[in-house]
N, C-alpha and C positions, 0 to 999 in steps of 0.2 A: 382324418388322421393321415400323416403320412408314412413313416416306417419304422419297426420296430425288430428289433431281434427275436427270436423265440426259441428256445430252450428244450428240447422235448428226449424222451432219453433216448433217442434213435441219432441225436444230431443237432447241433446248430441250422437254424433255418433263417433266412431273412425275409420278412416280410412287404414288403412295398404298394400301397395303394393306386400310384400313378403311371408303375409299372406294365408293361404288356404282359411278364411276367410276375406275376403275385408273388412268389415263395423260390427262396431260394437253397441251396443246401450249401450248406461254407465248411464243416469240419463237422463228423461224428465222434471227436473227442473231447472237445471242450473249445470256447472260444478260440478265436484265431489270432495270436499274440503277434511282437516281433518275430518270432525265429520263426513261427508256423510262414506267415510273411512271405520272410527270405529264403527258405527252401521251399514254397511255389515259384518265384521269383527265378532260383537257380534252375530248378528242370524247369523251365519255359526256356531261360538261357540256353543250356546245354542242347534243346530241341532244335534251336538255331545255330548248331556248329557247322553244318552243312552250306550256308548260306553265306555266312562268315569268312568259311575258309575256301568257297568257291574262287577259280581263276578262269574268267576275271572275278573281281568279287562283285558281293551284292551287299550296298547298305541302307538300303530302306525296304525295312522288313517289319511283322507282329510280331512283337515281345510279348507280349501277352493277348492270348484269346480267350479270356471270360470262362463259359466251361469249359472249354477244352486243355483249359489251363488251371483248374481250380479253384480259380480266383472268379466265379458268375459274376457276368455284368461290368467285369471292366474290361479297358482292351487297354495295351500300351506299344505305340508304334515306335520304330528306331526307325529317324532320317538322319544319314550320320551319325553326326557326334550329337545329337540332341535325341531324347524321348518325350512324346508326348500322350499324355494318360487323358483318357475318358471313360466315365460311367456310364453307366444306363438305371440308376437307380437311385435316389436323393439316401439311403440307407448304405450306399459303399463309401462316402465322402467321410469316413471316420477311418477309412483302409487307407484312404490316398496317402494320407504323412509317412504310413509303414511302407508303401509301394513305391514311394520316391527315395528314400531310406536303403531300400533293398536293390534298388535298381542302380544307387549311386554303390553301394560296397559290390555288387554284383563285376561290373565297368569300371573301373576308376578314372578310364577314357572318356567318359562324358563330357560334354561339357555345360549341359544343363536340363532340368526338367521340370517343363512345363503342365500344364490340366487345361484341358478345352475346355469354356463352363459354357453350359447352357441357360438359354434366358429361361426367367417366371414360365412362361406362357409355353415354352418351345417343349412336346412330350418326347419322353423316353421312346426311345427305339432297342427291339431285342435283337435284331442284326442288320444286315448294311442294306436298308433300306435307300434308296438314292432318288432324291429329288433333281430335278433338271438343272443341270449345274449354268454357271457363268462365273466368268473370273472377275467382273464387277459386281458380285455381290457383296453382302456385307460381311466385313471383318469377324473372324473368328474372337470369340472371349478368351485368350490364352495368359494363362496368371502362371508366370512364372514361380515354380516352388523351388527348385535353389540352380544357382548360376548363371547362367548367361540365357536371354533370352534366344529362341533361332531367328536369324540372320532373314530379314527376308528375302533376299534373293539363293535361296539356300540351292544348291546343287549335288543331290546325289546319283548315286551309280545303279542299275539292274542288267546284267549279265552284257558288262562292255556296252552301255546306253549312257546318255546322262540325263537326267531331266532336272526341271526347277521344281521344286514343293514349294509353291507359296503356302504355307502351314496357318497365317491369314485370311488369304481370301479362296485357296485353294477348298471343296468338297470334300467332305468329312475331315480329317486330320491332312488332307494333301493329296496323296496319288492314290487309286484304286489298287490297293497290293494286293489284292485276290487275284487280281489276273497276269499276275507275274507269270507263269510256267504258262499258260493258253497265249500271253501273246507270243513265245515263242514258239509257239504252234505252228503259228500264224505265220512266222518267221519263215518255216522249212514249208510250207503251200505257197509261197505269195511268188516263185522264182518265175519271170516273165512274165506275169498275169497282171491282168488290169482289175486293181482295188475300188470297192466302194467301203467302207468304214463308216457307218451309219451311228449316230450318238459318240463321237468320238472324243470328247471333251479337249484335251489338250494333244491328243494325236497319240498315244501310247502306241496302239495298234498298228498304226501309219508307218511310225517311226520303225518296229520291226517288218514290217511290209519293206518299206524301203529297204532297208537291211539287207533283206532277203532277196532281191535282187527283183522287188514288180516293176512292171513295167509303166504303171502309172499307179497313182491312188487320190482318188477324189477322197475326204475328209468332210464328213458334215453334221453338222451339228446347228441348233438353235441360239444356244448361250450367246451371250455377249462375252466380247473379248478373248473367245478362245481360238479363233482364228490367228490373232497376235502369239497367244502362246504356245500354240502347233509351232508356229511358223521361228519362235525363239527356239524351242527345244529343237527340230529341223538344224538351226543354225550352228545350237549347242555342239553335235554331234559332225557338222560338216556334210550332211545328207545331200543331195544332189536335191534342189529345188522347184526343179523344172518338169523333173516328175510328181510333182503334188500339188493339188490347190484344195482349197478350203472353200464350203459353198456353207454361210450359216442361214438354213435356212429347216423347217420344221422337217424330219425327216419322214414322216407318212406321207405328207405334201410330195417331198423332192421323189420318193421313190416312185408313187403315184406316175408322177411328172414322165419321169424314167422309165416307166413304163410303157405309157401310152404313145410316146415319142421313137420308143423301138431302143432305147438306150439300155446297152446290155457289159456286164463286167463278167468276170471268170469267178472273181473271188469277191461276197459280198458278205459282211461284219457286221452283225445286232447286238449291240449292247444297252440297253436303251436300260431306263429308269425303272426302280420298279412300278410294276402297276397297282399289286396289292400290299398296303400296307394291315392291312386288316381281313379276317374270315370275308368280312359281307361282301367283300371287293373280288373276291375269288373268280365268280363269273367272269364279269367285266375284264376282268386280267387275261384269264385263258382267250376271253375271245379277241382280245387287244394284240396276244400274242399270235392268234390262227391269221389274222388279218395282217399285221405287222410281214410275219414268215410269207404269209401268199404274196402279199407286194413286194419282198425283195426274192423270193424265186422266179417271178415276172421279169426280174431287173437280170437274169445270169445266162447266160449263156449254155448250152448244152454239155452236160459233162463238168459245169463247174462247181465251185463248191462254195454253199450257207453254211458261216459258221455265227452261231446262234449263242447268246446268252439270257440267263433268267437268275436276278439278282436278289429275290424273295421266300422265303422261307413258308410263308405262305403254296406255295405253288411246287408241287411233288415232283420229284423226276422225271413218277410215270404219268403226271400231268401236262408238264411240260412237252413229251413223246406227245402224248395223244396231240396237243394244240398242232406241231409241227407235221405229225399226219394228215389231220385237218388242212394243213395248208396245203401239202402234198394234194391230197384227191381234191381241193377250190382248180387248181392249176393245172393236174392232168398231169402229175410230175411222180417219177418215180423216184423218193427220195430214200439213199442209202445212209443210213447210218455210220460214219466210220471212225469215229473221235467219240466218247463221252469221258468229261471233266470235271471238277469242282476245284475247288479252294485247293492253294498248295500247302504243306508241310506244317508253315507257320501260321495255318488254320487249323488245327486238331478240332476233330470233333470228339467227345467221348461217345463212347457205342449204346449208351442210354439215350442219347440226346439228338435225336436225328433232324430237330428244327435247326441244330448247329450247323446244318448241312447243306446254306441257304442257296448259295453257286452253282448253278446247273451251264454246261460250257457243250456244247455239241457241235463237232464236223460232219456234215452230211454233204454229199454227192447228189446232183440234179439231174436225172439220166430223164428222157421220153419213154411213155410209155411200150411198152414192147407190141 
């Protein structure tokens, strides 16, 4: 079977078999019609005024997050003038016609909106899960549902930045907007220091590194073709080039490498894929991350700073701490805690729902033991 509504007097529930998440809860007053809809729709909107109306502005941003939006299981991103919707569950594809409906009276400024579809075979994901990206993979399914489709060389704005959202061949719907407010982080640590940016996909991180006045940033990454589009978005923005290069090469490898070579940075950036998509994967992740953290604290310098990410819902905060102590006492490293982050603004989580909470973002200091 695949999914069906259920009725129960506590609430609407949707059910999904193919789902990570089985049972959903949609309204405790009666089905969710047009107007129910559009006033989710609207407070999602109005949560993003902040973003909107920032100088400089920001226009690629969540319009919709799933629970934390009301709407379980679907997500709808704004790049520009375009929104692009995705489910996670073959039982919200009866919502989409009202979610595109609501989002065009919502905007009038739009100018189109599109649905990622996923193949037969490809499973539902409950949050941003991320496989190893490349920008020559294969084309996204995007079914325009009314107006124009997006442009493929689409360019939007994040806090005076510009990047390209290939919304095609780009990973999930385009850019990683969860770490919009972290890589400004990154931004006010990165002045003088020499960058490593490890899993950097299209150079997000880089880009505010440079920014922020490093004095170098190596960029690396596996994928294919994302050294190209580091190197366009660099160009996009007029970034000094000469401080960056791009090594695509496996990054446990490179940092290994880095290590044993004595090759040492001030500020060194994990963002890498998740590990566990699944409970049973749990172990294997934590110890993916103890190993991960201990080769890039090898790679820093005294006094510099790992800043770490864990992109799995799977994997607890206080799990995530333990793996990075773990990597701490491998190394002999006294590392200080001084940053913890997750998802920005246009990630709501509700306070029931703490798997919505899947972004763990941590600044930590690499001091010698005393």
């Amino acid at each position: 079977m695949g999914a069906r509504a259920l009725w129960r007097p506590d609430g609407l529930w949707l059910w999904d078999a193919r789902s990570p998440i089985a049972v959903r809860l949609f309204s405790r007053y009666g089905p969710p019609g047009p107007a129910w809809v559009q006033e989710r729709v609207w407070e999602a909107w109005e949560g993003r005024a902040s973003l909107r109306d920032a100088d400089p502005p920001t226009s690629a941003y969540r319009w919709i997050y799933g629970e934390g939006d009301g709407l379980p299981g679907l997500v709808t991103d704004r790049y520009g003038d375009y929104a692009v919707i995705q489910t996670y569950a073959e039982s919200l594809q009866a919502l989409v016609p009202l979610v595109a409906q609501s989002l065009r009276a919502c905007d009038p400024s739009l100018r189109g909106v599109s649905l990622r579809e996923r193949s037969a075979d490809e499973p539902p994901s409950a949050a941003e899960e991320r496989d190893a990206p490349s920008a020559e993979g294969p084309p996204s399914r995007l079914r325009t549902l009314w107006g124009e489709a997006p442009p493929a060389d689409l360019v939007v704005q994040e806090h005076g930045l510009y990047f390209r959202a290939d919304l095609y061949r780009g990973q999930k719907t385009g850019l990683f907007l969860d770490h919009r407010e972290n890589r400004r982080s990154v931004e006010r640590l990165a002045a003088g220091r020499s960058v490593l940016n490890c899993f950097a996909y299209t150079g997000g991180f880089s880009l505010y590194a440079l920014r922020g006045g490093a004095a170098e940033v190596v960029s690396a990454d596996v994928g294919k073709g994302l050294a190209e589009a580091a190197a366009d978005n660099l160009a996009l923005n007029g970034l000094d080039s000469g401080r960056h290069r791009f090594v695509t090469d496996d990054c446990f490898t490179l940092l290994d490498s880095y290590a044993k070579t004595g090759r040492r940075f001030q500020l060194v950036i994990l963002d890498p894929p998740s590990f566990a998509r699944q409970k049973s994967s749990l172990h294997a992740a934590l110890r993916a991350y103890a190993r991960l953290n201990s080769l890039a604290i090898r790679c820093l310098e005294p006094g510099g700073f790992l800043v770490s990410a864990s992109c799995t819902s799977q994997v607890s905060p206080e799990q995530f701490r333990n793996a990075l102590a773990e990597a701490a006492a491998h190394t002999n490293t006294r590392l200080q805690l001084v940053q913890e982050a997750g998802q920005p603004a246009d990630h709501p989580v509700p306070a029931g729902f703490p798997e919505g909470r899947y972004l763990k973002f941590v600044v930590a200091r690499a001091l010698p033991l005393p």
